[in-house]
C-alpha positions in Angstrom: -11.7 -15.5 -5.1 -15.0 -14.8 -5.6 -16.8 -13.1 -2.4 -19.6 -15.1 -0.8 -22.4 -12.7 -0.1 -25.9 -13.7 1.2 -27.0 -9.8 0.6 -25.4 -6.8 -0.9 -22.2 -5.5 0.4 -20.6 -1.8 0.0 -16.7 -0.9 -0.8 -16.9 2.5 0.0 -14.4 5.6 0.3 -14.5 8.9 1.6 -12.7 12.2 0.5 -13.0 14.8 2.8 -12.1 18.7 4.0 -9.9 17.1 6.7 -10.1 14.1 9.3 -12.2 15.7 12.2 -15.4 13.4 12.2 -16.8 15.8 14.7 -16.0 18.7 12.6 -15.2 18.5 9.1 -17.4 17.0 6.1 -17.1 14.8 2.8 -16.3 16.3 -0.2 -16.2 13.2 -2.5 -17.7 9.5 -2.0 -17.4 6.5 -4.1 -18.7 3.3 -3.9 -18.6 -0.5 -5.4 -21.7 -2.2 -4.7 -21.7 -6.0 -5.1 -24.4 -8.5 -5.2 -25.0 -11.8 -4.2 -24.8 -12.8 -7.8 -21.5 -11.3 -8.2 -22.8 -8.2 -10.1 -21.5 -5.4 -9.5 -21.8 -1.4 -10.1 -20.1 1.3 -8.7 -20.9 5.6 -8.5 -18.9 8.6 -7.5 -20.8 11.9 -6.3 -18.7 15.2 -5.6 -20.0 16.7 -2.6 -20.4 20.6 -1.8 -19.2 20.6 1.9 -20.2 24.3 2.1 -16.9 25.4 3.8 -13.2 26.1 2.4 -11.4 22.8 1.5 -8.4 23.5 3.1 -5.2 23.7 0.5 -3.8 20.4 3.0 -6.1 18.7 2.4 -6.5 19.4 -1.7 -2.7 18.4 -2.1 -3.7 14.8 -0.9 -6.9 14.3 -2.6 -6.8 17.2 -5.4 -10.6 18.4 -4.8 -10.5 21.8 -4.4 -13.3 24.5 -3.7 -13.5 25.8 -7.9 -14.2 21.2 -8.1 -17.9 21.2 -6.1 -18.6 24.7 -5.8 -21.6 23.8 -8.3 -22.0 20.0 -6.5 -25.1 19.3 -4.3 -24.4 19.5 -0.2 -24.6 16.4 1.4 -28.1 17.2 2.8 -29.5 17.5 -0.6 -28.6 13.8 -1.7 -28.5 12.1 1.8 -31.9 10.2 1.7 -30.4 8.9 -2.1 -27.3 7.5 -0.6 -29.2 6.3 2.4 -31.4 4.3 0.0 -28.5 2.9 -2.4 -27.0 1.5 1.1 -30.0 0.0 2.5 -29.6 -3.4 3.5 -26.2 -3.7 2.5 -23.4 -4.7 4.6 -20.8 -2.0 4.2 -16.9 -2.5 3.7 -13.8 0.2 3.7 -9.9 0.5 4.4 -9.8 2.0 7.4 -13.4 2.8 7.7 -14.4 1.7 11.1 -12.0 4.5 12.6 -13.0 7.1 10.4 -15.4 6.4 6.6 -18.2 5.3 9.0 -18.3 7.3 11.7 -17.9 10.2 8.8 -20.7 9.0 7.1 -22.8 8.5 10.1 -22.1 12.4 11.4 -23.7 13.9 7.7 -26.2 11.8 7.9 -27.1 12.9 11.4 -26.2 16.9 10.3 -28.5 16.0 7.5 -31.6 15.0 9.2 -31.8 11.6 7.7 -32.3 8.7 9.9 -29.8 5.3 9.1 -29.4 2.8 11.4 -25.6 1.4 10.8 -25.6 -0.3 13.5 -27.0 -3.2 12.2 -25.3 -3.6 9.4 -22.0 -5.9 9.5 -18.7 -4.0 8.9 -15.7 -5.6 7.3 -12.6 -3.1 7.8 -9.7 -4.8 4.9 -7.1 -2.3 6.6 -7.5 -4.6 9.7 -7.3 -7.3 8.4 -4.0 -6.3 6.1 -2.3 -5.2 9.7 -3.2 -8.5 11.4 -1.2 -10.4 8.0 0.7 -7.4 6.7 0.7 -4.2 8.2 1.1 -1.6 5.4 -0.5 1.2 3.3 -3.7 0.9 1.3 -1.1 1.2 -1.9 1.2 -1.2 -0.6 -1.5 -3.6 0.0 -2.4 -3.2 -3.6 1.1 -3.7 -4.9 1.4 -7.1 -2.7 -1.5 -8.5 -2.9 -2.9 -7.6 -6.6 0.9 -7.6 -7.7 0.7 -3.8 -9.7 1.0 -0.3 -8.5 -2.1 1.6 -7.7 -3.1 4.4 -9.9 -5.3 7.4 -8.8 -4.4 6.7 -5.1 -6.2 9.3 -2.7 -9.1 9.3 -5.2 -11.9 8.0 -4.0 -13.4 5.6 -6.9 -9.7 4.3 -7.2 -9.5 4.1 -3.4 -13.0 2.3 -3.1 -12.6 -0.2 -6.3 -8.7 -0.7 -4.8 -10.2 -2.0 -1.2 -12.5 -4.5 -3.0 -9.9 -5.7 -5.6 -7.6 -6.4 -2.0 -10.5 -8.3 -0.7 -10.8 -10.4 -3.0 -7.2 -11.2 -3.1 -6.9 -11.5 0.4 -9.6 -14.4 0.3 -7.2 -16.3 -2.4 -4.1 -15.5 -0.2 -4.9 -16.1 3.4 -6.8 -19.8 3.7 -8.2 -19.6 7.1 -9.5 -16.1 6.1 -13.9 -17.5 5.4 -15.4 -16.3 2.7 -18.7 -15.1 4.8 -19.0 -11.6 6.0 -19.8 -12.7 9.5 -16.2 -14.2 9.7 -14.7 -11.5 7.5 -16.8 -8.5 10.0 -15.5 -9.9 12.8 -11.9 -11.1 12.3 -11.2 -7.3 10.9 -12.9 -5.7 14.0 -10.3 -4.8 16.6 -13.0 -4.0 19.4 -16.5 -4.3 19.7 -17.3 -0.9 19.5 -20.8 0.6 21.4 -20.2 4.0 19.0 -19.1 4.4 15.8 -16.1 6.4 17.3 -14.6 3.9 19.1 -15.3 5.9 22.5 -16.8 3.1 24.1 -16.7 -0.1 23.8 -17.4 -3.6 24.8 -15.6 -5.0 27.7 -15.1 -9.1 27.4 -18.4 -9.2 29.8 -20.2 -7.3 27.1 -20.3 -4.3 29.2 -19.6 -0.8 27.7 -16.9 1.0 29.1 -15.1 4.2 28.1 -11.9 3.8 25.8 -11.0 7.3 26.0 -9.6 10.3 28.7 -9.5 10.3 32.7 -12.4 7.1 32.5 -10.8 4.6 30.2 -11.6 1.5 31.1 -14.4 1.7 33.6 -18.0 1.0 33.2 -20.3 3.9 31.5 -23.0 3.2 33.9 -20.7 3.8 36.8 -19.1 6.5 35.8 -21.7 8.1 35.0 -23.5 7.2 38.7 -20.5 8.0 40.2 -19.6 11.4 38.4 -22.6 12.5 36.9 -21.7 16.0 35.5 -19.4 13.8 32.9 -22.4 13.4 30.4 -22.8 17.1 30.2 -19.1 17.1 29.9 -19.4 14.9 27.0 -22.8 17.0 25.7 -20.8 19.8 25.4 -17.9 18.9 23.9 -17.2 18.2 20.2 -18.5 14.5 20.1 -20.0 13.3 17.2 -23.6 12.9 17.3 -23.6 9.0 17.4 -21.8 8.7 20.1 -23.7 11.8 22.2 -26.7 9.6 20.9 -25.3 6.2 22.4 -24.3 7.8 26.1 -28.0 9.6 26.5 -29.7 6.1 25.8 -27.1 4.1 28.1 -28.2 7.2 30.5 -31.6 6.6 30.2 -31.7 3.0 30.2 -30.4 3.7 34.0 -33.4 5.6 34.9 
């Protein structure tokens, strides 16, 4: 079935030196880009990540340092891949626990302003473990009915995840062919960061999902126990979600 699209949406993947948002960096992104018309077109960039690719991490997606040691960092083509996703709605396996929040840390380490926020995220992993909870390549095999070749690469991983959605639509009936429906019925909780570290409560107030504070409001807590922010400052947060607690902090003021 053919995906109903009002504006452009990305199917993107992520290869990586390891699966530390906070800490480690992309090595390899892909993406398919579809248009409202149904056209489509699709890029790969190897990424310099200017540390060691650990040899863990190489055995899983087989980039190693010898791969991008002549490849731009992600600095240098950051404002490019900001523009190719501009106004596109952005869609991933897995990708709201970890291709998005990834993506939004370079972009911060990079100095290039993106508002993803705003965009609507359709996560197909979620809504494969809501029907059939399974891998990326068993998704493949079950709903596209073949085996998955090139899994762990990233244009076979991206072009995969769009080929799923697609079948998923002619599988699933009450699944809508809109991305509002599709954004939100593959969202597990509204999230206030990309990281999942707080989120929205069913009053639409944020509230920590994480350590000694799960649960509770962020404004209270952090009336209540302010030293926590600088807790949070100086731990190994990613940027978004630092970003998100100083402006819930000084929206209090």
């Amino acid at each position: 079935m053919k995906l109903q699209l009002t504006k452009p949406i990305i199917f993107f993947d992520l290869e990586t030196t390891g699966v530390s948002i906070a800490k480690d960096h992309i090595v390899e992104i892909s993406y398919v880009k579809i248009y409202p018309n149904g056209d489509e077109e699709s890029k790969t960039r190897r990424i310099n990540p200017g540390v060691h690719i650990p040899e863990e991490s190489s055995a899983v997606h087989h980039i190693t340092d010898e791969d991008v040691k002549d490849c731009p960092t992600f600095k240098q083509v950051a404002q490019e891949v900001a523009q190719e996703i501009d106004g596109c709605d952005i869609a991933g396996y897995n990708s709201t626990q970890f291709d998005v929040p990834m993506l939004a840390e370079e972009f911060y380490r990079a100095e290039v302003k993106v508002d993803l926020h705003e965009r609507k995220f359709i996560d197909v992993q979620n809504i494969f473990w809501k029907k059939e909870p399974r891998t990326l390549t068993a998704a493949y095999k079950f709903y596209c009915h073949a085996d998955l070749e090139g899994a762990h690469g990233a244009n076979a991983d991206a072009q995969a995840t769009y080929d799923v959605m697609k079948a998923q639509l002619d599988h699933y009936p009450d699944l809508e062919n809109n991305v509002d429906f599709l954004s939100e019925y593959s969202t597990f909780a509204h999230r206030a960061d990309f990281a999942g570290l707080m989120v929205y409560n069913d009053k639409n107030e944020i509230i920590f999902n994480f350590g000694k504070h799960k649960g509770k409001r962020v404004c209270d807590v952090l009336k209540q126990e302010p030293s926590y922010y600088g807790w949070v400052m100086s731990r190994d947060f990613t940027h978004d979600t630092k970003e998100v607690l100083t402006n819930i902090k000084n929206s209090m003021k």
